[in-house]
Phi, psi and omega in degrees: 000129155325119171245161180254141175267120201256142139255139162266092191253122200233030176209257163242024144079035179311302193250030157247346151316326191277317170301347172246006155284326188274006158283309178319331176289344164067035185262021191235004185061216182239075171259142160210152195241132213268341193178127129308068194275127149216203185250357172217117196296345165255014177304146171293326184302325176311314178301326178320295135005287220279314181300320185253070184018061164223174217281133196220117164243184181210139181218122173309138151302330160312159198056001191235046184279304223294334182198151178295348187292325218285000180257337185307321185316329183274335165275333171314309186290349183246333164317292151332314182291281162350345175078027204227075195260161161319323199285333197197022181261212193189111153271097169267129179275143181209096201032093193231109197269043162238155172265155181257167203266183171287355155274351187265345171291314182290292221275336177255081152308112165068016164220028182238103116325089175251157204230131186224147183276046170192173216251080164297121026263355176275135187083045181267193211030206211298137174083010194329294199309321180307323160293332179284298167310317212268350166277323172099021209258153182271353194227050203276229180146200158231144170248149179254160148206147173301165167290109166265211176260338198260196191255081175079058193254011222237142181296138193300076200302299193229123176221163179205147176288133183203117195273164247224110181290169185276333168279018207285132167252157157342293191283335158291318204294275183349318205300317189297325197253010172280314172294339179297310194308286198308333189248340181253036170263340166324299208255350177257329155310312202276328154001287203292337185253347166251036177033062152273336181296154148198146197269101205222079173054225199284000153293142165248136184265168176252106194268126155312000000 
């Protein structure tokens, strides 16, 4: 069975390009991804979305003060129209700058993904790579991990190491550790669609 995939983006989509090249590529199993939601009406990710024909939608934050549901609700909703259900889609995040609320966590339980730019639990939220130099660690990296309720709290799937030079700036480290991002967000979507995850309290195993 076909899962269908939603993304959620709030920037210049790197790693939802990477990701609808390895669906052409067919390295995504038998996935397809169905809808581009972000939040910001100039994400780069839209244009991507719209080039390679898929569903590009963009939803204001106005009005959607009194609580983050009354705005997740509205992505729930377009998810849906989409075909990108609780029961059998993956929602993947791809620098997608809203925290979500617990209800919109809950209801896609263990079908939210995200790729975060450093080796989790160290460094989460914002500026990972920036924190990473400035603590002094030789080693950094990317994490794929599910969605909790907490801030890159969520059990881990996939991570790969990327070390960390004495000449290193932001912007090379980021740069370095964005291509690791594009090959293990890949592999790890595809895990999930060909029902390799299984959840053993906060571990995730990887099934042969």
């Amino acid at each position: 069975m076909t899962v269908n995939i939603g993304v959620l983006a709030s920037g210049r989509g790197s790693n939802l390009q990477a990701l609808i090249q390895s669906a052409s590529e067919g390295r995504l199993g038998d996935a397809k991804i169905r809808i581009v939601i972000s939040n910001k009406q100039a994400a780069g990710a839209l244009d991507i979305a719209r080039a390679n024909y898929i569903k590009a939608v963009y939803l204001s934050v106005e009005g959607s003060e009194e609580s983050r549901w009354s705005y997740d609700s509205k992505i729930a909703a377009n998810l849906a129209e989409s075909e990108v259900t609780p029961e059998d889609g993956l929602v993947a995040l791809a620098g997608y700058m809203r925290v979500l609320s617990s209800e919109f966590v809950r209801l896609y339980a263990g079908r939210i993904m995200n790729i975060h730019p450093s080796l989790l639990p160290s460094f989460p939220g914002l500026n990972a790579q920036r924190r990473a130099l400035e603590y002094g660690v030789k080693i950094s990296g990317c994490t794929v991990h599910f969605i909790d309720e907490g801030i890159d709290t969520g059990p881990i799937v996939v991570q790969f190491p990327v070390p960390v030079r004495e000449d290193d700036t932001v912007e090379s480290l980021s740069d370095r550790i964005l291509a690791e991002e594009h090959k293990i967000y890949s592999k790890a979507v595809r895990l999930f669609v060909e029902g390799k995850l299984r959840f053993e309290g906060r571990r995730v195993r990887v099934l042969a």
